[in-house]
ZAMARGU-4260 file (C-alpha; in steps of 0.2 Angstrom, whole numbers, plus 5000, padded with zeros to 4 digits):
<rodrens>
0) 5026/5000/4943 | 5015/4993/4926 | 5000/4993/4925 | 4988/4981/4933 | 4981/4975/4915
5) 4987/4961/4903 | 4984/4953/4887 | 4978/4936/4886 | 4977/4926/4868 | 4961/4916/4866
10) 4965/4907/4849 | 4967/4923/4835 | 4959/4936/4847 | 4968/4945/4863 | 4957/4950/4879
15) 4963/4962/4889 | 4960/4960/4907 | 4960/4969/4923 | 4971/4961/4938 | 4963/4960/4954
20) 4974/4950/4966 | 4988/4935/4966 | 4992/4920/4980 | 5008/4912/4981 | 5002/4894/4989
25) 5018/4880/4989 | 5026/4885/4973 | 5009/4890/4965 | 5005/4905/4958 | 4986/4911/4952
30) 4983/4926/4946 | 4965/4932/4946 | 4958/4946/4933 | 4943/4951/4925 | 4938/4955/4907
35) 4928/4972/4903 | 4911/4959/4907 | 4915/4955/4923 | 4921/4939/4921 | 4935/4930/4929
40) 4949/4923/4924 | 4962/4912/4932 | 4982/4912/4926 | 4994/4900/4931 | 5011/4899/4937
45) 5021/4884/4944 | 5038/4888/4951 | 5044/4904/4937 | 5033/4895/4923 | 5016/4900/4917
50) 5005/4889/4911 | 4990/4892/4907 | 4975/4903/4908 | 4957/4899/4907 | 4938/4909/4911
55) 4929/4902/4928 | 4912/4901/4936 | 4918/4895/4952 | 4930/4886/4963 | 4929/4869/4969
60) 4926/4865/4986 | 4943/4860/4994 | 4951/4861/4977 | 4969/4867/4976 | 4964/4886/4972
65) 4954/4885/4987 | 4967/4880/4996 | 4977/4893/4990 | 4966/4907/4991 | 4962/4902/5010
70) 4979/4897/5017 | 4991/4908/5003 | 4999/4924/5004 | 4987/4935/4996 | 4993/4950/4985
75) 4982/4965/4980 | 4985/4971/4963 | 4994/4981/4957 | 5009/4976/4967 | 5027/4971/4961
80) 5025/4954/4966 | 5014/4950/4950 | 5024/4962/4940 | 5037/4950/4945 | 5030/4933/4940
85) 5020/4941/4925 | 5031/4940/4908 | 5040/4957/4902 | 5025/4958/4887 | 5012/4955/4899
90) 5004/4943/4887 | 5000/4927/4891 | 4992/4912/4880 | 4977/4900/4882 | 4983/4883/4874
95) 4974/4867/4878 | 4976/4856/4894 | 4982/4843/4880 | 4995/4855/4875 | 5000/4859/4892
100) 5003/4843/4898 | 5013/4839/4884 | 5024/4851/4886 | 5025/4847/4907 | 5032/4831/4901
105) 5048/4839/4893 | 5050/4850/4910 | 5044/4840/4926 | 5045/4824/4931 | 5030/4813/4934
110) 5026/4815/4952 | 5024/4834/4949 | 5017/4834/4934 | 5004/4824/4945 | 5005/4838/4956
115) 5001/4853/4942 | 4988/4843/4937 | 4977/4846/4953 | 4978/4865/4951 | 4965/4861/4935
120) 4954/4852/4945 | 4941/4866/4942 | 4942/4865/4923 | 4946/4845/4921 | 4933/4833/4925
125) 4939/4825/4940 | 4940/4807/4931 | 4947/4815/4917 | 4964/4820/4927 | 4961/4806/4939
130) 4967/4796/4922 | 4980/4807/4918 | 4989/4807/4935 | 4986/4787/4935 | 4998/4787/4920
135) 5011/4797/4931 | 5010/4782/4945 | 5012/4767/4933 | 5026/4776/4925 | 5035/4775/4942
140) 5030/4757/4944 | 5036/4750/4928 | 5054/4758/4933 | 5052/4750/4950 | 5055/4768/4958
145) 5041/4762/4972 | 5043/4777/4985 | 5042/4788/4970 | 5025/4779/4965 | 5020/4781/4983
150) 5022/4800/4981 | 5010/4801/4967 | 4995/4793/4977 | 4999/4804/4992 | 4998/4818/4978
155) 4980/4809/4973 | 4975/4806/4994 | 4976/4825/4994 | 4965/4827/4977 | 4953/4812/4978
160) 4954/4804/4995 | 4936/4795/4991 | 4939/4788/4976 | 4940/4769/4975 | 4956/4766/4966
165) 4965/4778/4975 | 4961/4772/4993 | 4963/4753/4987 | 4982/4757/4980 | 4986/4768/4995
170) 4982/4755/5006 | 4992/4741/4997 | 5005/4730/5009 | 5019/4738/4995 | 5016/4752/5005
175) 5012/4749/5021 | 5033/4753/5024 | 5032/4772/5016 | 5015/4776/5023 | 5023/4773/5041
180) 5038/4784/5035 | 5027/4799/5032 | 5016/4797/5048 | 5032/4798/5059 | 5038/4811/5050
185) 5055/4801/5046 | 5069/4815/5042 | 5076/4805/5027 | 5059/4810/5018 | 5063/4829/5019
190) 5077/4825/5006 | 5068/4811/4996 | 5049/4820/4993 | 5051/4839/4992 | 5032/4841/4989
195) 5031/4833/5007 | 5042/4844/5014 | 5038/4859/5006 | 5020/4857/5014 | 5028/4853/5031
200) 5041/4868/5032 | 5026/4882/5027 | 5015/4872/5037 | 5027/4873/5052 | 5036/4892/5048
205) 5033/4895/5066 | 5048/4887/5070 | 5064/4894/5065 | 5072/4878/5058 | 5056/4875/5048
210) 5058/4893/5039 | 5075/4891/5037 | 5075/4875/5026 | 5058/4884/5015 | 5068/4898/5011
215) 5085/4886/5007 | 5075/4875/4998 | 5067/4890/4985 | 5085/4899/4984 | 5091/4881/4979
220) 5074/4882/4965 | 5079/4901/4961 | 5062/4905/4966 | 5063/4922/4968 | 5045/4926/4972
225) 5043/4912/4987 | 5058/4918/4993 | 5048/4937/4997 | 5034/4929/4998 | 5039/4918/5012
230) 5047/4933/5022 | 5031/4941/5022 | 5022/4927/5028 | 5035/4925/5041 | 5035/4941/5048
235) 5015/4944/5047 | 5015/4930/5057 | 5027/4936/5070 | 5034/4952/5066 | 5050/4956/5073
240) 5063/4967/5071 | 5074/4949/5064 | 5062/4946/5054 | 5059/4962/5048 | 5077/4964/5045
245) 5078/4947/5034 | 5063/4955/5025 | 5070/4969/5019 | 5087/4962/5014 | 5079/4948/5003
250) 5069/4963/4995 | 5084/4974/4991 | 5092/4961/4980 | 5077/4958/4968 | 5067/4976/4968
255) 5069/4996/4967 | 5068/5007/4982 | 5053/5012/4975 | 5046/4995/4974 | 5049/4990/4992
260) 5039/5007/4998 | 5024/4998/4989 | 5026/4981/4995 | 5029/4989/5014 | 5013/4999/5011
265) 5003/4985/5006 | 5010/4974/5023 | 5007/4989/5035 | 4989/4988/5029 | 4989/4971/5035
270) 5000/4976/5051 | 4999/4994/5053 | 5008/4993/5072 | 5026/4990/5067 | 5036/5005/5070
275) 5052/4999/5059 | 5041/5000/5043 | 5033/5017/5049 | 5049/5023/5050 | 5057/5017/5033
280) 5042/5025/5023 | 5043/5040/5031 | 5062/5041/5029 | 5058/5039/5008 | 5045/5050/5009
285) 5053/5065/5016 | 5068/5060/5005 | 5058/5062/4989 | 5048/5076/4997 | 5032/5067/4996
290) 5025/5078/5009 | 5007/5072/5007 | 5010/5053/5010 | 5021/5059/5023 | 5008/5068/5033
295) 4997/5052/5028 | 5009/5042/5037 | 5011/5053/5053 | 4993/5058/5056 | 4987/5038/5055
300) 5001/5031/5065 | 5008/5036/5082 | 5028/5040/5077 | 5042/5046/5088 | 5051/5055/5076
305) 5072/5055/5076 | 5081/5071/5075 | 5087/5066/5060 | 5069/5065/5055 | 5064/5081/5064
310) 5078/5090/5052 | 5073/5083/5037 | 5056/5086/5040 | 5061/5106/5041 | 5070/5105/5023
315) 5057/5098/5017 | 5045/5112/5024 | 5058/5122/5016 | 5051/5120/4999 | 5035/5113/5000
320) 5018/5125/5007 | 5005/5115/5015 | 4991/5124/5005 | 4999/5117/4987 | 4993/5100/4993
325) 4981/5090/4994 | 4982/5089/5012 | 4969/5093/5024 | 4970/5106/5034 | 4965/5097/5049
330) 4980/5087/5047 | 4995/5100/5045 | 4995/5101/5064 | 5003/5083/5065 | 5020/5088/5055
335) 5021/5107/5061 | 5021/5103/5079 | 5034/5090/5080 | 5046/5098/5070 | 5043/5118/5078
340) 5036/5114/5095 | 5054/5114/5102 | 5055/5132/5092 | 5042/5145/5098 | 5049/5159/5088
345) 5049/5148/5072 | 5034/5141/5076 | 5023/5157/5079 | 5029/5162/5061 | 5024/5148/5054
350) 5009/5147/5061 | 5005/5167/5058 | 5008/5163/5037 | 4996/5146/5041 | 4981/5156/5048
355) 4983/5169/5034 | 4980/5155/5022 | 4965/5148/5032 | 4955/5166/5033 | 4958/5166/5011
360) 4943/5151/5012 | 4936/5148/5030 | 4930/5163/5043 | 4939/5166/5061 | 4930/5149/5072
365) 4937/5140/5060 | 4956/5148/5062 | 4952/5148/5081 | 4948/5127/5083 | 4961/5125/5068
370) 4973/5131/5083 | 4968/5122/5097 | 4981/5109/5094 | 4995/5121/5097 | 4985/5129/5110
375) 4989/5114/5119 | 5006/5114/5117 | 5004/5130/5131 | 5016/5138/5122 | 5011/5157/5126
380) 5010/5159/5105 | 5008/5176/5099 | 4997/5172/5086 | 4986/5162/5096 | 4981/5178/5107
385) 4980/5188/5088 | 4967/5177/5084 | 4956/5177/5099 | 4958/5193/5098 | 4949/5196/5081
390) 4935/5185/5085 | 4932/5197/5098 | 4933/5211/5087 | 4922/5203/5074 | 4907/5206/5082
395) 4912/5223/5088 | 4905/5238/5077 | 4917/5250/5085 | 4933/5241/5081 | 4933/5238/5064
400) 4946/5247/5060 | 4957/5238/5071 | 4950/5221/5065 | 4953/5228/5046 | 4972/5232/5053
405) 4976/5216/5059 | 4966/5206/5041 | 4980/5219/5034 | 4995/5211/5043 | 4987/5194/5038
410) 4990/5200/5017 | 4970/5198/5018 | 4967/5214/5007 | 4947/5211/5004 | 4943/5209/5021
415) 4952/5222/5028 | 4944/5234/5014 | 4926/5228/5021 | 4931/5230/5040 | 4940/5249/5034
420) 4922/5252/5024 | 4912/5247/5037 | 4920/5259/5048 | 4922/5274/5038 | 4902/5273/5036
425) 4901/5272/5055 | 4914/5286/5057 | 4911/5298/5044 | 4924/5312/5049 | 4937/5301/5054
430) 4950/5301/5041 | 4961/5284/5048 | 4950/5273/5037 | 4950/5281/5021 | 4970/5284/5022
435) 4969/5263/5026 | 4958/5262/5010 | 4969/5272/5000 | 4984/5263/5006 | 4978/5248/5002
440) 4972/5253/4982 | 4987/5260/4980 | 4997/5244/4986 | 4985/5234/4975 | 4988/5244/4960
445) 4970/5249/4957 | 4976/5270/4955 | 4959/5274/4953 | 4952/5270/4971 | 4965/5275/4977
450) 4968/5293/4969 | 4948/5292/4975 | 4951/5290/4993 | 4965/5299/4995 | 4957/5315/4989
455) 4943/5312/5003 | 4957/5308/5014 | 4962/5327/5011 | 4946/5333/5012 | 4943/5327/5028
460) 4960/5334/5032 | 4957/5350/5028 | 4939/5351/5033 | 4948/5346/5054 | 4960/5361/5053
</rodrens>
């Protein structure tokens, strides 16, 4: 995955900008980023060609970005959608709407080059392109191609219903035959006006005919990116396990297993109750022992785990500890009891090395609620009774050295010196709390405690026979 910055030339000097979101709208693509100043800039795409990009205030009211931005598919950067429309450079040029349209004319015909021309409506004066897209109509008329004509004022009934011109050609007798075409939705238009029936088929995805023909229709254009992007849309609209199916096979053939993680992340935020894509992420994570994003998954979502999953969950615990990751201890209790619960024995050994780690940084209520979870389970768990146990203990001046015992079979050296200390204080004859001491010095390599100790250790010997 790039970065979610590029390069934009404004005449000799290049801007680097910060990429906030993209929206795919009927072959359309607008990319919205910001400069260091916070100001916003607006590139365009139209089918797999940029072309151009320009600073905004605002957007128009019921202006084609509008449009787009309210009834698009929207795409939080970064995201390999926009790494797939954006150039391999990252770089993209600013040229003039002069330039632009001159260049249109060697690529488009005249009934979309009308069309492009409304995505400028909030940088062009509206008379201004107006002009430009009455240019495109007479070219039509002069080569007799009337329904052609008749598609470039529909394009302008969409841009500039009000204006004057517009509504006195659109209601011209010429066209009274066309105009009834298009209101009863004749089926010869879907193969004579594209624009037309691209905005009937997303306007009417519902239906499975309608979805069929919008993705033909961009396969036909090698529109890679309306091809995904329309599968989304399909499936957030109604996701099944069809559609979800569909989905991921249309992803596989364009990105990397890693890129389809990110663009299934980004739809489970916007539908975080399908089970399929729980399912697939946790599968890659656990395969590429990301534990974190894997406990992520399972503690925000309810998942019924496969044994397949349950197995690969234990490798994976296999080589990665909990306490190395930035994962909450409050949370580890959502992978260890669905892949031990079915284990006691493993499970109460797991859990005895768990609560060691705890009683390192947090005191025994802590260790005690942290096992509630697994309390629950009813279980009977060995360690579960330890632990009430030395909370009991705790508070208990006479059994200290019990308590220092069982910090001991817990690897919790320091402790266990302060409960051993405590009591030989108490107990000053006993000699079972300094031999603890000294056992624990010498363990720890520290020879000259424990030489120390276990000379009063003989003392105290000697001194009871």
């Amino acid at each position: 995955m790039k970065h979610s910055t590029i390069t934009v030339v404004d005449g000799k000097h290049p801007i680097t900008l910060q990429v906030k979101r993209m929206v795919i709208y009927l072959q359309s693509k607008i990319i919205e980023a910001y400069n260091e100043h916070g100001e916003v800039y607006y590139c365009f795409f139209y089918k797999n060609d940029f072309l151009n990009v320009k600073k905004s205030t605002k957007l128009r009211l019921h202006s084609h970005m509008q449009k787009a931005f309210q009834n698009g598919q929207l795409y939080e950067a970064p995201h390999p959608l926009i790494d797939l429309i954006l150039p391999t450079n990252r770089t993209l040029k600013s040229i003039t709407f002069k330039q632009l349209f001159s260049k249109l004319e060697t690529k488009y015909p005249p009934v979309e080059i009308a069309r492009v021309a409304t995505f400028f409506e909030s940088f062009i004066p509206q008379k201004a392109l107006l002009k430009l897209i009455q240019t495109k109509y007479y070219e039509y008329v002069r080569d007799g191609k009337m329904l052609k004509s008749y598609q470039v004022i529909r394009v302008l009934l969409n841009f500039a219903p009000k204006d004057k011109w517009v509504k006195e050609f659109a209601n011209k007798l010429e066209y009274y035959k066309y105009a009834t075409l298009y209101k009863q939705l004749d089926s010869r238009l879907f193969m004579k006006d594209m624009i037309f029936a691209e905005s009937e088929w997303f306007l009417n995805m519902k239906e499975e005919e309608n979805f069929k023909q919008l993705i033909t229709f961009y396969e036909k254009e090698n529109l890679k990116a309306d091809i995904i992007s329309t599968h989304i849309h399909a499936f957030l609209m109604e996701p099944t396990n069809e559609q979800f199916h569909m989905l991921l096979q249309s992803l596989h053939e364009i990105f990397s297993e890693q890129e389809i993680v990110m663009i299934l992340e980004d739809i489970n935020q916007k539908h975080s109750n399908f089970s399929p894509i729980h399912h697939f992420l946790l599968n890659f994570y656990m395969e590429n022992n990301e534990l974190e994003r894997a406990i992520q998954l399972i503690s925000s979502y309810p998942i019924t785990f496969t044994h397949s999953q349950l197995k690969q969950l234990a490798i994976v615990m296999e080589s990665i500890h909990l306490e190395e990751t930035a994962v909450s201890p409050h949370n580890w209790h959502h992978i260890l009891i669905p892949i031990y619960e079915s284990n006691h024995q493993q499970l109460d050994k797991i859990l005895h090395r768990y609560v060691g780690i705890l009683l390192e940084s947090y005191d025994l209520p802590f260790a005690t609620q942290w096992l509630e979870p697994f309390q629950q389970l009813n279980l009977h768990l060995p360690i579960i009774a330890k632990v009430k146990k030395m909370g009991m203990l705790r508070n208990d001046p006479d059994q200290q050295s019990l308590l220092g015992e069982m910090y001991y079979q817990f690897h919790l050296t320091e402790r266990a010196i302060e409960c051993f200390s405590w009591e030989m204080e108490l107990k000053e004859n006993d000699p079972r709390p300094v031999q603890w001491l000294a056992k624990i010095y010498r363990e720890a390599g520290q020879m000259h405690e424990y030489k120390a100790y276990q000379q009063h250790y003989m003392n105290l010997q000697n001194g009871a026979s």
